[in-house]
matplotlib code that plots the C-alpha trace (Angstrom):
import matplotlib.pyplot as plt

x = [-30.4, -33.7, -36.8, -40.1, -42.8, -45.3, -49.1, -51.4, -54.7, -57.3, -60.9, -63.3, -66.3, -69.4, -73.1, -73.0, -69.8, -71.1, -74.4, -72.6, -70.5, -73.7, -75.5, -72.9, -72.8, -76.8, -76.3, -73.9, -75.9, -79.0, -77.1, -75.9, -79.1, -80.5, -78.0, -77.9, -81.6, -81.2, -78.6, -80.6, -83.3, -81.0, -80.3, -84.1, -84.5, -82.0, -83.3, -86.7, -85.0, -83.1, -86.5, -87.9, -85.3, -85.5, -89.4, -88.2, -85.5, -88.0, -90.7, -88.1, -87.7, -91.3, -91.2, -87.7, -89.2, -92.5, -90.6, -88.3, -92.2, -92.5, -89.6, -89.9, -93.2, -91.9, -89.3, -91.4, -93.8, -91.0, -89.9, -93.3, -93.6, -89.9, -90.9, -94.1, -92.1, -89.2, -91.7, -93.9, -90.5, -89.3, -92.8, -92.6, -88.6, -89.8, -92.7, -89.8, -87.0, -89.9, -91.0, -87.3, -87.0, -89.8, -88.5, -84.9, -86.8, -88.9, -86.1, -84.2, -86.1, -86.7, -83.4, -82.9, -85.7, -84.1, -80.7, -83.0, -84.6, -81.3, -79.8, -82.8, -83.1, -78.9, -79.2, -82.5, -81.0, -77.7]
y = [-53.1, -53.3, -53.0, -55.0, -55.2, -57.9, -56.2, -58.8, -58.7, -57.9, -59.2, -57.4, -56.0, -57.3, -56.5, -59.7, -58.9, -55.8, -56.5, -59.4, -56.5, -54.4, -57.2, -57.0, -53.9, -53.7, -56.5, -54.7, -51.8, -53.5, -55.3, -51.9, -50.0, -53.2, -53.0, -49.2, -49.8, -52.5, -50.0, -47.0, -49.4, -50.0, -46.2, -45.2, -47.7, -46.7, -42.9, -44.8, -45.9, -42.5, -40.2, -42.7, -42.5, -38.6, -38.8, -40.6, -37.8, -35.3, -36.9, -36.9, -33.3, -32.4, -34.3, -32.2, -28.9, -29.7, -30.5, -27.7, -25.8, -27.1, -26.4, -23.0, -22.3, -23.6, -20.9, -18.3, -19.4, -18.9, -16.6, -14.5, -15.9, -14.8, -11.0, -11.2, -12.3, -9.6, -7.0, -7.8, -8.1, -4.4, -3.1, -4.6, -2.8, 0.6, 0.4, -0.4, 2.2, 5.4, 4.2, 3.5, 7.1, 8.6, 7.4, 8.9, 12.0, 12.2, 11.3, 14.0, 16.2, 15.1, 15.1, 18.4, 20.2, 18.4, 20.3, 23.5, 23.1, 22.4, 25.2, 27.9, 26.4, 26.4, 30.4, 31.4, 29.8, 31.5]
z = [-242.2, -244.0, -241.7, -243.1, -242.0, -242.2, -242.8, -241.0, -242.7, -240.4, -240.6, -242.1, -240.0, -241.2, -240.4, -238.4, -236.5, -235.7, -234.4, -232.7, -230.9, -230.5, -229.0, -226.4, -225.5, -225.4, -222.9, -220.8, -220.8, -219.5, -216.4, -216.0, -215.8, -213.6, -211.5, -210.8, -210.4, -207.6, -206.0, -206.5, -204.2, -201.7, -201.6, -201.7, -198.4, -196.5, -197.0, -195.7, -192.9, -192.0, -192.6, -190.0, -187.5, -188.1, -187.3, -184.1, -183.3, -184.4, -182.0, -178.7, -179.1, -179.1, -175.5, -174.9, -175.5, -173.8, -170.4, -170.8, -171.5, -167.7, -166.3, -167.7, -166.4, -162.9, -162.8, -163.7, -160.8, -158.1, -159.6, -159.1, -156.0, -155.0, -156.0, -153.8, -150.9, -151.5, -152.2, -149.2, -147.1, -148.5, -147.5, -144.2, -143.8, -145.4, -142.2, -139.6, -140.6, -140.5, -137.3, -136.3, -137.8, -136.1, -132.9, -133.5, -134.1, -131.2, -129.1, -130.5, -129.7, -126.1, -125.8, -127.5, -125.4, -122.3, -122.7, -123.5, -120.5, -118.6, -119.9, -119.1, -115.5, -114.8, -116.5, -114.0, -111.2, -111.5]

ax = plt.figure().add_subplot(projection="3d")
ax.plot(x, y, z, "-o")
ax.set_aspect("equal")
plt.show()
């Protein structure tokens, strides 16, 4: 079995045929390029609209940290004025346990010269 082949003659490309196919392509390219334009817009607004919201984010945490600036300076003035207090209270205990002190002392020794005493006046009356 004998194959053939029929050769279809194929246009020839002229200068007109080409810049027919050229033309095209220029044309696609531009609606291309003006549409990646229009979408590179849409992109650059949107960024617009996010570097605005994160001026507005941006803004709310100045407020944050100044009332955590508040709250912060509120702790530190009770706690100073918690320290006072202790400090004045453990003054105030140091002066009541050397009197307590003083007192056990002194009592000691009454009580020690007591039993002294005792004892001489049981040995001289014996």
């Amino acid at each position: 079995m004998l194959l053939s082949m029929t050769v279809m003659e194929r246009p020839g490309w002229t200068d007109d045929r080409i810049d027919e196919r050229f033309d095209r392509v220029d044309a696609d390219i531009r609606d291309l390029r003006s549409e990646m334009r229009a979408g590179l817009e849409r992109i650059e607004k949107r960024f617009d609209q996010i570097e605005k919201r994160f001026d507005q984010i941006e803004k709310r945490f100045d407020q944050i940290d100044k009332r955590f600036e508040r709250v912060d300076d509120r702790f530190h003035s009770i706690q100073s004025e918690t320290t006072a207090r202790f400090e004045s209270m453990q003054s105030e205990m140091n002066l009541r346990f050397e009197a307590a002190q003083r007192n056990m002392t002194t009592w000691f020794v009454t009580l020690f010269s007591t039993v002294i005493a005792a004892f001489i006046a049981a040995i001289s009356l014996a």
